[in-house]
PAVO-162774 format. One record per residue: x, y, z of N, C-alpha, C in turn. Coordinates in pm, whole numbers, plus 50000, padded with zeros to 5 digits. Each point is the difference from the previous one (the first is absolute). Layout:
<nodes>
XYZXYZXYZ;...
</nodes>
This chain:
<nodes>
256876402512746498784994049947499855003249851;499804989649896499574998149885498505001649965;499775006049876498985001349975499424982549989;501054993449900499634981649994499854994050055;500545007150178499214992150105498834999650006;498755010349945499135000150013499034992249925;500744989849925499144991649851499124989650091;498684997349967499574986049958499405000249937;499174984549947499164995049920498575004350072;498865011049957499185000050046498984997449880;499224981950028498675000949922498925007649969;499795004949881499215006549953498634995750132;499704991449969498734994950093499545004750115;501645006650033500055001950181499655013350048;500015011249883499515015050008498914998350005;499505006450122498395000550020499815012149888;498804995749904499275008949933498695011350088;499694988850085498585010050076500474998650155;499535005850056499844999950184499154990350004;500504995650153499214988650033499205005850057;498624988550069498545004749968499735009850128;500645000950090500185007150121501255006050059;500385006750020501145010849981500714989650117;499674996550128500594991250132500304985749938;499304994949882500614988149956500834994649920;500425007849987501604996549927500464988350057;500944992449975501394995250065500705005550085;500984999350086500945007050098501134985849989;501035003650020501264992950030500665010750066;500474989350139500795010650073501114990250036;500655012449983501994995850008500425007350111;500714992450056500685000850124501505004349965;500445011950009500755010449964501824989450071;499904996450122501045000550099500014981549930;498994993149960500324985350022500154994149845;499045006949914499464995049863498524990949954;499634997850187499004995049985498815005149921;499204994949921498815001449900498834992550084;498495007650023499285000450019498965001849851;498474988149993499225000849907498365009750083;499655008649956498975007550082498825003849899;499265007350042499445009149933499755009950069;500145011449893500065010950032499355006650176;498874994949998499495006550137500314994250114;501194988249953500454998050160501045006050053;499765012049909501565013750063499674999150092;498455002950085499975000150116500944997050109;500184986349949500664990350152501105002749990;500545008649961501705007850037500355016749996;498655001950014500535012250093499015000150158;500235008650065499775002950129499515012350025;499575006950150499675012650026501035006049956;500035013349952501045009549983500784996449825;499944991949978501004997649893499115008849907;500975005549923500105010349886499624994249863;499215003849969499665001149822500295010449950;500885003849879500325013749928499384995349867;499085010549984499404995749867500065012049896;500055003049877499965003749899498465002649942;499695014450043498795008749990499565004049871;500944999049905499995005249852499144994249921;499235016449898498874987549939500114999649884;499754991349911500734999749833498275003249955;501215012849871498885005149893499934993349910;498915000949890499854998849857501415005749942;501194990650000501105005549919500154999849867;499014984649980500514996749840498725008249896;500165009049899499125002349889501064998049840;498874998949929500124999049881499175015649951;501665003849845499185010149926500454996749875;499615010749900500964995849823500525012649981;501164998849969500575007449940499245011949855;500225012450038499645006649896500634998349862;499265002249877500184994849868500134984449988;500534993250053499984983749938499124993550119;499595003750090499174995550059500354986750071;501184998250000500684989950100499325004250149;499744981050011499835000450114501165000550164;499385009750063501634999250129499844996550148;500474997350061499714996050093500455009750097;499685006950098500475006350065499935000750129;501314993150078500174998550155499975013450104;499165002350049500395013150035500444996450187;501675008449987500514996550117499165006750162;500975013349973499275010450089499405009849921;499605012850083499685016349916501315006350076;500335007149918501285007550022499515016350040;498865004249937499505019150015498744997750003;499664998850038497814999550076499535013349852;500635019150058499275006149893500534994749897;500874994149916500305002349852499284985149919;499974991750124499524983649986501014996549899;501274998050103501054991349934500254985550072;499974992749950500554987250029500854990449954;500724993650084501554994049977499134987849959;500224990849870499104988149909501554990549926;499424989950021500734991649928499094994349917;500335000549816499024999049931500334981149921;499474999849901500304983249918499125002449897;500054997449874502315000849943500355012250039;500984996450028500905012550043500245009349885;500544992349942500475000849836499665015249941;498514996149955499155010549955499205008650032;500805001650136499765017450092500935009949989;500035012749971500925008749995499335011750063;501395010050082499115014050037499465005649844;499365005050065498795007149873498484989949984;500004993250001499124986249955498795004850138;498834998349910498314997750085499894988950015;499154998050103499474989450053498475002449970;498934989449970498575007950048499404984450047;499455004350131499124987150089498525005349947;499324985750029498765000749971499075003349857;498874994349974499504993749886499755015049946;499805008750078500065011049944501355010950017;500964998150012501195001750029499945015550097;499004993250099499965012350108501045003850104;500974991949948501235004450112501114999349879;501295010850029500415000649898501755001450107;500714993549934501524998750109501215003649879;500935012350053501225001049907501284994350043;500594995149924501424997750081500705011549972;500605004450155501105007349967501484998150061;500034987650056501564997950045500294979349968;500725003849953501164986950059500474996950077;499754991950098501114998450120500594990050044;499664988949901501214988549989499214995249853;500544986549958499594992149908498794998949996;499184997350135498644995249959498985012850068;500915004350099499265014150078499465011349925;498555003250037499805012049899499205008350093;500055015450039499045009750011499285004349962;498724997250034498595006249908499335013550069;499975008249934498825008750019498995000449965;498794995150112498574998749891499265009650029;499125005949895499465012149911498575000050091;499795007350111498494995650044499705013950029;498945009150011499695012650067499594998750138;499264989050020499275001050128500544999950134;499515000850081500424999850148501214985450016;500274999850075501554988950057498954986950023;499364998250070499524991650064498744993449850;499865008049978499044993149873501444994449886;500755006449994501104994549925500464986750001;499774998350135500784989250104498774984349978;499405004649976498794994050004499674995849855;499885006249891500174998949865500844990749946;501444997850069500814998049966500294981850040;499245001450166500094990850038498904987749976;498695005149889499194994649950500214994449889;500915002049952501044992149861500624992850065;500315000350131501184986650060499394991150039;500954984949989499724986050055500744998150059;500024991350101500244991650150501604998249902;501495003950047501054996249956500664989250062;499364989649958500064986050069501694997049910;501074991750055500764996749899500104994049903;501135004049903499574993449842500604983750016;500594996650112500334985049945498744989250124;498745010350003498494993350030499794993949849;500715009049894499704993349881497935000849946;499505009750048498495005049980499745013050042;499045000149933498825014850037499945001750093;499965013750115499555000850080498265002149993;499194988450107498785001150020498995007350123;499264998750020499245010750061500664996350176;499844983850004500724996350115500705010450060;501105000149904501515003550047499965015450064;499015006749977499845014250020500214995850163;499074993150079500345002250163501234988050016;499994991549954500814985950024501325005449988;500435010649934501465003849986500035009650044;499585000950138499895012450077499944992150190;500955004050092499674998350104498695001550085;499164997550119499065004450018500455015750117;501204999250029500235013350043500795009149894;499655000549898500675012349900499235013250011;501125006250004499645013550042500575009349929;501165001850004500815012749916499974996649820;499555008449972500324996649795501205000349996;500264995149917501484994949905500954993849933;499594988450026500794986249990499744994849842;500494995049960499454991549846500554983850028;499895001350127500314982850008499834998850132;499084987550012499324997750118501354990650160;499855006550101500764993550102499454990550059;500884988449834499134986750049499974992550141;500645000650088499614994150109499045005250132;499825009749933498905010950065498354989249952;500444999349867498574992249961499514991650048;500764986350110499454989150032498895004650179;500585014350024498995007250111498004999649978;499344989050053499205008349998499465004350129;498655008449998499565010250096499764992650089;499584981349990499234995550130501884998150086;501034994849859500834996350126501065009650052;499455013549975500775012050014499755000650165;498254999350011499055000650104500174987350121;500684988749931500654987250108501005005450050;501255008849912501595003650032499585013950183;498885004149901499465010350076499984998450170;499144988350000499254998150108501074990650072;501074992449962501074998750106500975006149982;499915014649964500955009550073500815000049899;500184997249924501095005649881499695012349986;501115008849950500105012049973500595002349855;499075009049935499985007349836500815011950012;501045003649873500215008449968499875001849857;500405010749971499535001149858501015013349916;500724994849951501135006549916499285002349848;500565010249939499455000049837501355001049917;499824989349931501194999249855499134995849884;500005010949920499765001349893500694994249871;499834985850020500584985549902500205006849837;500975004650015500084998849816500304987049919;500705004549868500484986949903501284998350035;500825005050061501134999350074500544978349975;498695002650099500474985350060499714986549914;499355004849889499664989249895500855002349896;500875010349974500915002949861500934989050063;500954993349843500684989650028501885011950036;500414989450045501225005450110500994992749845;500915009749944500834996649880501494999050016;500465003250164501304992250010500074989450082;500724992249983500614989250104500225000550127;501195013250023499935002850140499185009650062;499654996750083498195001950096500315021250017;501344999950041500385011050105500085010949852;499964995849859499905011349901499195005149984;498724994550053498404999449966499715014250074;499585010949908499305010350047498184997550011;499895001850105498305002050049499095006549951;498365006949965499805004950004499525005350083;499945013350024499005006350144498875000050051;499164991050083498795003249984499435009550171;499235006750003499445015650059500004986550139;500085003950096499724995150090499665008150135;498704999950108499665006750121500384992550125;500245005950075500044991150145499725011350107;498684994250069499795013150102499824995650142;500035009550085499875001650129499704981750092;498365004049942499554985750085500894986949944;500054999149902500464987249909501454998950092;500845012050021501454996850037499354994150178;499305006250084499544997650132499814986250041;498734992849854499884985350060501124992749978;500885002749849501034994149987501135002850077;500325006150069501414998850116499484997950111;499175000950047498934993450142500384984749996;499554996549865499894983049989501994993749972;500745009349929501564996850048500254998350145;499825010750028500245002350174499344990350092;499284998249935499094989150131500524986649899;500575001449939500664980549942499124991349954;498915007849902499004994349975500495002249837;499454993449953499874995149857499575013349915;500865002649900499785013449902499794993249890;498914997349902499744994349909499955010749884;501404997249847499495007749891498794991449950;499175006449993499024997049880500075001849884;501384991349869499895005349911501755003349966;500535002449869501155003950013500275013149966;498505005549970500075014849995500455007850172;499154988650111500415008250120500874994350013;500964991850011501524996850041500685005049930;500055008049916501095011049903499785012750060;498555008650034499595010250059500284996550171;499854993850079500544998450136501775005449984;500474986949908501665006549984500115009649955;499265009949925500605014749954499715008950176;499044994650037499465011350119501004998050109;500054989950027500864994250137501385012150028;499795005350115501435004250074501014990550053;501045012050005501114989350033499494993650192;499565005850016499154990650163499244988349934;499714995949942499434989649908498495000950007;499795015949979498475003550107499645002949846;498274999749939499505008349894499705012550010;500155008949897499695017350066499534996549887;498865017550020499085001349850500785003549944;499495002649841500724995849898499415006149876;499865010249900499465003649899500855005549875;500034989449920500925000249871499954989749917;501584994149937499814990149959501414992250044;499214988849905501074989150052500734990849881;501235001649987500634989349897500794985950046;500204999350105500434987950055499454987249977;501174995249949499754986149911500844992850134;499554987950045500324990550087499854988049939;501224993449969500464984549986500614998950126;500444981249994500764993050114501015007649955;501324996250120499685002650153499445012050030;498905000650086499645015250051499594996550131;500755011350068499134999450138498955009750071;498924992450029498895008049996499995006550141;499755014650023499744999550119498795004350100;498944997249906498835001350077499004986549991;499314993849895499464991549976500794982250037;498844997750062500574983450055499334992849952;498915004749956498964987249859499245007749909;500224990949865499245010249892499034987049926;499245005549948498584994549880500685001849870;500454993349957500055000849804498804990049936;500025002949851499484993549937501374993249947;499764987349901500874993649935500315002749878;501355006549951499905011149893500964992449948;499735006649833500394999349876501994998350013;500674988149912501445000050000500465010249946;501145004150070500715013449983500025011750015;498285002150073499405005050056500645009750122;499895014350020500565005750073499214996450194;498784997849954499054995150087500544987550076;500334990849926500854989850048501814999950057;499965011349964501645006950053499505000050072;499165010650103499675003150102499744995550126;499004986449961499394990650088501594989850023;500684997949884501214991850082500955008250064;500255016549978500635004650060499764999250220;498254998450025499654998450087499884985350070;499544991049857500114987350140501134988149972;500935006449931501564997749978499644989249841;501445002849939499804996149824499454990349984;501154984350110499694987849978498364997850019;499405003250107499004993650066498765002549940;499985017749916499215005649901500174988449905;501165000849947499834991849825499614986350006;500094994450135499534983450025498475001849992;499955010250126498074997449982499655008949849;500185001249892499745005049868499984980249964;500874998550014500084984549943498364991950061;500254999950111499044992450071498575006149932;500015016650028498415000549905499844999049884;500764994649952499964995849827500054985350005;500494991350133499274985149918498985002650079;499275010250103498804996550105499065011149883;500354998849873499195009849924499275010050082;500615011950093499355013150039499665005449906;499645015350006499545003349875500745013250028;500605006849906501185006549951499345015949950;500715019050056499525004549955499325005850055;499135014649990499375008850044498484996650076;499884986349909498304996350048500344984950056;501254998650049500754989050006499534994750202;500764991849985499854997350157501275008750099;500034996450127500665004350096501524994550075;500875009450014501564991350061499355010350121;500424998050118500055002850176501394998750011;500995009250059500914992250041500235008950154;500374991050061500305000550139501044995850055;
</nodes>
Protein backbone atom coordinates (compact mmCIF):
# COMPACT_ATOMS: atom_id res chain seq x y z
CA UNK A 1 0.00 0.00 0.00
CA UNK A 2 0.97 3.55 -1.21
CA UNK A 3 0.66 6.50 0.50
CA UNK A 4 -0.95 7.91 -3.35
CA UNK A 5 -3.39 5.48 -2.95
CA UNK A 6 -4.79 7.52 -0.54
CA UNK A 7 -5.32 10.89 -2.87
CA UNK A 8 -8.57 12.59 -3.77
CA UNK A 9 -10.09 15.72 -4.76
CA UNK A 10 -11.88 16.86 -1.60
CA UNK A 11 -14.06 20.27 -2.06
CA UNK A 12 -13.33 22.81 0.11
CA UNK A 13 -17.25 23.14 0.54
CA UNK A 14 -17.50 19.60 1.78
CA UNK A 15 -15.58 20.08 5.34
CA UNK A 16 -18.16 20.65 7.72
CA UNK A 17 -17.16 23.89 9.56
CA UNK A 18 -19.92 23.48 12.50
CA UNK A 19 -21.91 20.31 13.85
CA UNK A 20 -25.04 19.73 12.73
CA UNK A 21 -27.96 21.05 14.70
CA UNK A 22 -28.46 17.76 16.68
CA UNK A 23 -25.71 15.41 17.38
CA UNK A 24 -28.33 12.07 15.87
CA UNK A 25 -28.69 14.15 12.64
CA UNK A 26 -26.01 13.88 10.73
CA UNK A 27 -26.02 11.80 7.53
CA UNK A 28 -25.12 7.98 7.81
CA UNK A 29 -24.07 5.93 4.71
CA UNK A 30 -23.74 2.45 5.25
CA UNK A 31 -21.54 0.11 3.29
CA UNK A 32 -21.89 -3.30 3.08
CA UNK A 33 -18.38 -4.65 3.80
CA UNK A 34 -18.89 -8.42 1.94
CA UNK A 35 -21.03 -6.83 -1.26
CA UNK A 36 -20.09 -2.94 -1.77
CA UNK A 37 -23.50 -2.15 -1.41
CA UNK A 38 -24.11 1.75 -0.28
CA UNK A 39 -26.96 2.65 1.77
CA UNK A 40 -28.30 6.70 2.11
CA UNK A 41 -29.52 7.12 6.06
CA UNK A 42 -29.36 9.31 8.70
CA UNK A 43 -27.62 9.00 11.40
CA UNK A 44 -30.34 7.69 13.93
CA UNK A 45 -31.35 4.96 11.84
CA UNK A 46 -28.24 3.03 13.35
CA UNK A 47 -30.94 1.71 15.15
CA UNK A 48 -32.33 -0.69 12.54
CA UNK A 49 -29.07 -2.73 12.42
CA UNK A 50 -28.26 -3.67 15.45
CA UNK A 51 -30.16 -6.11 17.73
CA UNK A 52 -30.33 -7.42 21.47
CA UNK A 53 -26.83 -8.08 22.55
CA UNK A 54 -24.85 -6.42 19.81
CA UNK A 55 -21.88 -4.51 21.12
CA UNK A 56 -21.06 -0.82 21.01
CA UNK A 57 -17.28 -0.04 22.03
CA UNK A 58 -17.08 3.46 22.59
CA UNK A 59 -14.26 5.85 23.36
CA UNK A 60 -14.72 7.48 26.98
CA UNK A 61 -11.97 10.13 26.56
CA UNK A 62 -12.57 13.69 27.25
CA UNK A 63 -10.70 16.50 25.31
CA UNK A 64 -9.12 19.46 27.25
CA UNK A 65 -8.51 23.07 26.55
CA UNK A 66 -5.26 22.08 24.52
CA UNK A 67 -4.83 25.04 22.39
CA UNK A 68 -3.38 28.51 24.30
CA UNK A 69 -1.69 31.38 23.12
CA UNK A 70 1.40 33.28 24.95
CA UNK A 71 4.39 35.92 23.78
CA UNK A 72 7.45 35.31 23.96
CA UNK A 73 9.67 37.16 26.50
CA UNK A 74 11.56 40.36 25.17
CA UNK A 75 10.00 40.64 21.57
CA UNK A 76 6.80 39.76 22.65
CA UNK A 77 5.95 37.42 19.83
CA UNK A 78 2.99 36.00 19.82
CA UNK A 79 3.00 31.75 20.32
CA UNK A 80 0.85 29.41 20.16
CA UNK A 81 1.08 26.68 22.36
CA UNK A 82 -0.36 23.02 21.83
CA UNK A 83 -0.13 21.42 24.90
CA UNK A 84 0.08 17.55 24.36
CA UNK A 85 0.14 15.71 27.70
CA UNK A 86 1.81 16.63 31.42
CA UNK A 87 4.75 14.58 31.73
CA UNK A 88 5.55 15.37 36.08
CA UNK A 89 2.25 16.63 37.93
CA UNK A 90 5.01 18.09 40.97
CA UNK A 91 7.43 19.95 38.60
CA UNK A 92 4.34 20.90 35.99
CA UNK A 93 6.07 19.70 32.98
CA UNK A 94 4.43 19.27 29.83
CA UNK A 95 5.18 17.63 26.46
CA UNK A 96 3.78 21.06 23.87
CA UNK A 97 4.04 21.43 20.40
CA UNK A 98 4.50 25.14 19.89
CA UNK A 99 4.01 27.63 16.27
CA UNK A 100 6.53 29.11 14.91
CA UNK A 101 8.54 26.67 15.80
CA UNK A 102 11.28 28.67 14.59
CA UNK A 103 11.52 31.15 17.42
CA UNK A 104 11.46 28.84 20.44
CA UNK A 105 14.61 27.76 21.99
CA UNK A 106 15.46 25.94 25.47
CA UNK A 107 16.03 28.86 27.64
CA UNK A 108 13.14 31.08 26.16
CA UNK A 109 9.83 32.32 28.58
CA UNK A 110 6.67 32.06 27.76
CA UNK A 111 4.09 34.46 29.74
CA UNK A 112 0.04 33.73 29.35
CA UNK A 113 -2.33 36.21 30.26
CA UNK A 114 -2.94 40.07 30.17
CA UNK A 115 -1.15 40.13 33.19
CA UNK A 116 1.39 37.53 32.45
CA UNK A 117 0.18 35.44 35.45
CA UNK A 118 1.41 32.25 34.20
CA UNK A 119 4.85 32.10 33.23
CA UNK A 120 6.29 28.69 31.02
CA UNK A 121 10.24 27.88 30.37
CA UNK A 122 11.42 25.77 27.75
CA UNK A 123 13.73 23.36 28.69
CA UNK A 124 13.96 20.49 26.14
CA UNK A 125 13.86 19.78 22.50
CA UNK A 126 12.45 16.78 21.44
CA UNK A 127 12.00 16.88 17.84
CA UNK A 128 11.65 19.86 15.34
CA UNK A 129 8.50 21.16 16.54
CA UNK A 130 8.32 19.28 20.14
CA UNK A 131 9.08 21.34 23.13
CA UNK A 132 9.01 20.74 27.10
CA UNK A 133 7.73 23.37 29.24
CA UNK A 134 8.03 23.89 32.77
CA UNK A 135 5.52 26.31 34.05
CA UNK A 136 6.50 28.55 37.07
CA UNK A 137 3.30 28.30 39.46
CA UNK A 138 3.56 27.95 43.51
CA UNK A 139 0.20 26.83 44.17
CA UNK A 140 -1.42 23.60 44.81
CA UNK A 141 -1.64 20.99 41.46
CA UNK A 142 -5.15 21.24 40.98
CA UNK A 143 -5.38 25.08 41.02
CA UNK A 144 -2.46 24.85 38.53
CA UNK A 145 -4.48 22.64 36.42
CA UNK A 146 -7.15 24.91 36.44
CA UNK A 147 -5.20 28.22 35.76
CA UNK A 148 -3.83 26.79 33.03
CA UNK A 149 -6.78 25.33 31.61
CA UNK A 150 -8.56 28.83 31.77
CA UNK A 151 -6.18 30.15 29.04
CA UNK A 152 -7.28 27.12 26.87
CA UNK A 153 -9.74 26.88 23.87
CA UNK A 154 -11.78 24.02 22.49
CA UNK A 155 -8.68 22.45 20.04
CA UNK A 156 -11.00 22.12 17.27
CA UNK A 157 -8.78 21.39 13.97
CA UNK A 158 -6.84 23.90 12.05
CA UNK A 159 -8.12 22.86 8.56
CA UNK A 160 -11.96 23.97 10.35
CA UNK A 161 -10.02 26.96 9.07
CA UNK A 162 -11.69 29.30 12.36
CA UNK A 163 -11.81 30.24 15.92
CA UNK A 164 -12.83 28.01 18.21
CA UNK A 165 -16.38 29.28 19.69
CA UNK A 166 -18.20 28.85 22.81
CA UNK A 167 -20.26 26.05 20.90
CA UNK A 168 -17.41 23.90 20.43
CA UNK A 169 -16.55 23.64 24.19
CA UNK A 170 -19.45 20.67 24.57
CA UNK A 171 -19.97 19.99 20.65
CA UNK A 172 -16.33 18.66 20.47
CA UNK A 173 -16.80 16.56 23.22
CA UNK A 174 -18.81 13.18 23.35
CA UNK A 175 -21.82 13.10 25.70
CA UNK A 176 -20.09 10.14 27.53
CA UNK A 177 -16.53 11.74 28.10
CA UNK A 178 -15.06 10.90 30.97
CA UNK A 179 -11.32 10.38 31.32
CA UNK A 180 -9.13 13.81 30.59
CA UNK A 181 -6.77 13.74 27.89
CA UNK A 182 -7.34 13.77 24.47
CA UNK A 183 -6.67 17.04 22.26
CA UNK A 184 -8.79 15.68 19.59
CA UNK A 185 -12.21 14.76 19.74
CA UNK A 186 -13.39 10.80 18.81
CA UNK A 187 -15.29 12.00 16.08
CA UNK A 188 -17.65 9.28 15.68
CA UNK A 189 -18.40 9.19 19.26
CA UNK A 190 -19.98 12.72 18.48
CA UNK A 191 -22.96 11.73 16.30
CA UNK A 192 -24.23 9.73 19.98
CA UNK A 193 -26.80 11.51 21.53
CA UNK A 194 -28.27 10.75 25.12
CA UNK A 195 -31.97 10.23 23.77
CA UNK A 196 -30.51 7.66 21.15
CA UNK A 197 -28.00 6.17 23.51
CA UNK A 198 -31.39 5.57 25.69
CA UNK A 199 -33.26 3.86 22.24
CA UNK A 200 -29.78 1.51 21.76
CA UNK A 201 -30.46 1.04 25.54
CA UNK A 202 -33.82 -0.10 25.74
CA UNK A 203 -33.48 -2.84 22.91
CA UNK A 204 -30.76 -4.41 24.54
CA UNK A 205 -27.67 -3.22 23.05
CA UNK A 206 -24.81 -3.40 25.14
CA UNK A 207 -22.03 -0.37 26.02
CA UNK A 208 -18.63 -0.64 26.63
CA UNK A 209 -16.34 1.86 27.15
CA UNK A 210 -12.53 1.81 26.42
CA UNK A 211 -10.31 5.12 26.96
CA UNK A 212 -7.75 6.31 24.22
CA UNK A 213 -6.41 9.32 24.75
CA UNK A 214 -6.45 10.79 20.85
CA UNK A 215 -3.31 12.65 20.31
CA UNK A 216 -1.85 14.59 17.05
CA UNK A 217 -0.53 11.34 16.03
CA UNK A 218 -3.27 10.83 13.67
CA UNK A 219 -3.53 14.25 12.00
CA UNK A 220 0.44 14.75 11.35
CA UNK A 221 0.94 14.17 7.57
CA UNK A 222 2.56 10.54 6.79
CA UNK A 223 6.05 11.68 4.58
CA UNK A 224 6.84 8.35 2.91
CA UNK A 225 5.26 6.54 0.15
CA UNK A 226 5.47 3.22 1.52
CA UNK A 227 2.69 2.86 4.26
CA UNK A 228 4.87 -0.01 6.27
CA UNK A 229 7.88 2.95 6.92
CA UNK A 230 5.42 5.04 8.70
CA UNK A 231 6.26 5.18 12.43
CA UNK A 232 3.09 5.90 14.74
CA UNK A 233 2.72 7.89 17.47
CA UNK A 234 1.73 6.42 20.90
CA UNK A 235 -1.28 7.34 22.29
CA UNK A 236 -2.05 6.15 26.42
CA UNK A 237 -4.70 3.80 26.07
CA UNK A 238 -7.14 1.79 29.12
CA UNK A 239 -9.13 -1.26 28.70
CA UNK A 240 -10.78 -2.72 31.80
CA UNK A 241 -12.52 -5.53 33.32
CA UNK A 242 -16.25 -4.79 32.41
CA UNK A 243 -15.47 -3.27 28.92
CA UNK A 244 -13.43 -6.72 28.01
CA UNK A 245 -16.84 -8.86 29.65
CA UNK A 246 -19.54 -7.16 27.38
CA UNK A 247 -17.15 -7.25 24.54
CA UNK A 248 -16.28 -11.10 24.34
CA UNK A 249 -19.88 -12.07 25.60
CA UNK A 250 -21.13 -10.31 22.36
CA UNK A 251 -18.09 -12.34 20.08
CA UNK A 252 -19.13 -15.47 21.65
CA UNK A 253 -22.67 -15.17 21.30
CA UNK A 254 -22.06 -14.00 17.29
CA UNK A 255 -23.44 -10.86 17.86
CA UNK A 256 -22.17 -7.77 16.37
CA UNK A 257 -18.94 -5.94 18.06
CA UNK A 258 -19.17 -2.44 16.89
CA UNK A 259 -15.76 -0.03 16.90
CA UNK A 260 -17.05 3.19 17.59
CA UNK A 261 -14.47 5.18 16.01
CA UNK A 262 -10.91 4.34 14.73
CA UNK A 263 -9.48 5.15 17.94
CA UNK A 264 -11.39 1.81 19.24
CA UNK A 265 -10.49 -0.41 16.27
CA UNK A 266 -6.67 0.30 16.78
CA UNK A 267 -7.13 -0.14 20.80
CA UNK A 268 -9.38 -3.53 20.40
CA UNK A 269 -6.25 -4.73 18.05
CA UNK A 270 -3.53 -3.77 20.54
CA UNK A 271 -5.67 -5.63 23.43
CA UNK A 272 -6.87 -8.72 21.60
CA UNK A 273 -5.17 -12.23 22.59
CA UNK A 274 -4.05 -14.66 20.52
CA UNK A 275 -7.75 -16.54 21.45
CA UNK A 276 -9.06 -13.55 19.58
CA UNK A 277 -10.57 -12.69 23.12
CA UNK A 278 -9.94 -8.74 24.60
CA UNK A 279 -8.00 -8.73 28.00
CA UNK A 280 -7.52 -5.50 29.99
CA UNK A 281 -5.07 -3.50 28.93
CA UNK A 282 -3.08 -0.38 30.47
CA UNK A 283 -0.38 1.37 28.40
CA UNK A 284 0.08 2.44 25.12
CA UNK A 285 -0.45 1.83 21.78
CA UNK A 286 1.50 2.49 18.41
CA UNK A 287 -0.14 0.33 15.93
CA UNK A 288 -0.72 1.82 12.74
CA UNK A 289 -3.25 -0.39 10.60
CA UNK A 290 -3.53 0.01 6.74
CA UNK A 291 -5.06 -2.59 4.13
CA UNK A 292 -4.63 -5.67 4.17
CA UNK A 293 -5.33 -6.21 7.89
CA UNK A 294 -7.09 -8.74 9.52
CA UNK A 295 -9.16 -7.79 12.22
CA UNK A 296 -9.90 -10.04 14.84
CA UNK A 297 -12.43 -8.80 17.00
CA UNK A 298 -14.66 -6.06 15.47
CA UNK A 299 -17.34 -6.98 12.66
CA UNK A 300 -18.73 -3.31 12.27
CA UNK A 301 -17.31 0.05 12.89
CA UNK A 302 -18.74 3.99 12.83
CA UNK A 303 -16.22 6.37 11.05
CA UNK A 304 -16.58 9.75 10.15
CA UNK A 305 -15.52 10.69 6.48
CA UNK A 306 -11.92 11.81 6.75
CA UNK A 307 -9.48 14.00 5.27
CA UNK A 308 -7.15 12.45 1.91
CA UNK A 309 -4.15 10.80 3.05
CA UNK A 310 -5.40 10.71 6.09
CA UNK A 311 -4.24 7.99 8.51
CA UNK A 312 -7.99 7.89 9.65
CA UNK A 313 -8.87 6.89 6.24
CA UNK A 314 -6.07 4.13 6.20
CA UNK A 315 -7.90 2.66 8.81
CA UNK A 316 -11.54 2.64 7.87
CA UNK A 317 -10.32 0.99 4.39
CA UNK A 318 -8.10 -1.24 6.14
CA UNK A 319 -11.62 -2.55 7.74
CA UNK A 320 -14.25 -2.39 5.10
CA UNK A 321 -11.68 -3.38 2.36
CA UNK A 322 -9.63 -0.53 0.01
CA UNK A 323 -11.86 -0.82 -3.10
CA UNK A 324 -15.29 -0.46 -1.48
CA UNK A 325 -13.92 2.36 1.15
CA UNK A 326 -12.46 4.55 -1.75
CA UNK A 327 -15.79 4.09 -3.97
CA UNK A 328 -18.10 5.15 -1.20
CA UNK A 329 -15.47 8.39 -0.61
CA UNK A 330 -16.43 8.96 -4.33
CA UNK A 331 -20.11 8.51 -3.91
CA UNK A 332 -20.08 11.04 -0.77
CA UNK A 333 -18.49 13.59 -2.70
CA UNK A 334 -20.98 13.71 -5.66
CA UNK A 335 -23.93 12.95 -2.74
CA UNK A 336 -22.06 16.10 -1.13
CA UNK A 337 -21.81 14.38 2.66
CA UNK A 338 -20.13 16.47 4.76
CA UNK A 339 -16.44 15.65 5.43
CA UNK A 340 -14.39 15.74 8.84
CA UNK A 341 -14.69 15.90 12.57
CA UNK A 342 -18.16 17.79 12.60
CA UNK A 343 -18.73 15.89 9.39
CA UNK A 344 -21.36 13.21 8.75
CA UNK A 345 -21.30 9.36 9.29
CA UNK A 346 -19.80 5.95 7.23
CA UNK A 347 -21.54 2.54 9.20
CA UNK A 348 -20.00 -0.23 7.80
CA UNK A 349 -21.29 -3.63 8.19
Amino acid sequence: MKLSMFKFKLPEELIAKYPARFRDESRMMVLHRATGEIEHKQFSDIIDYFDKDDAFVFNNTKVFPARIYGNKEKTGAKIEVFLLRELNEQQKLWDVVVDPARKIRIGNKLYFGEDDSLIAEVIDNTTSRGRTLRFLYDGPHDEFKKVLFDFGETPIPKYLDREAEPEDEERFQSVFAQEEGAVIAPAASLHFSRQLLKRLEIKDCRFAYLTVHNSLGNYREIDVEDLSKHKMESEQMFVGAEACQVINKAKDGGHKVCAVGTSILRAMETAVSTDGHIKEFEGWTNLFIFPPYNFSLPNAMISNFNMPYSILLMMTAAFGGYEHVMNAYDVAIKEKYRFGVYGDALLII
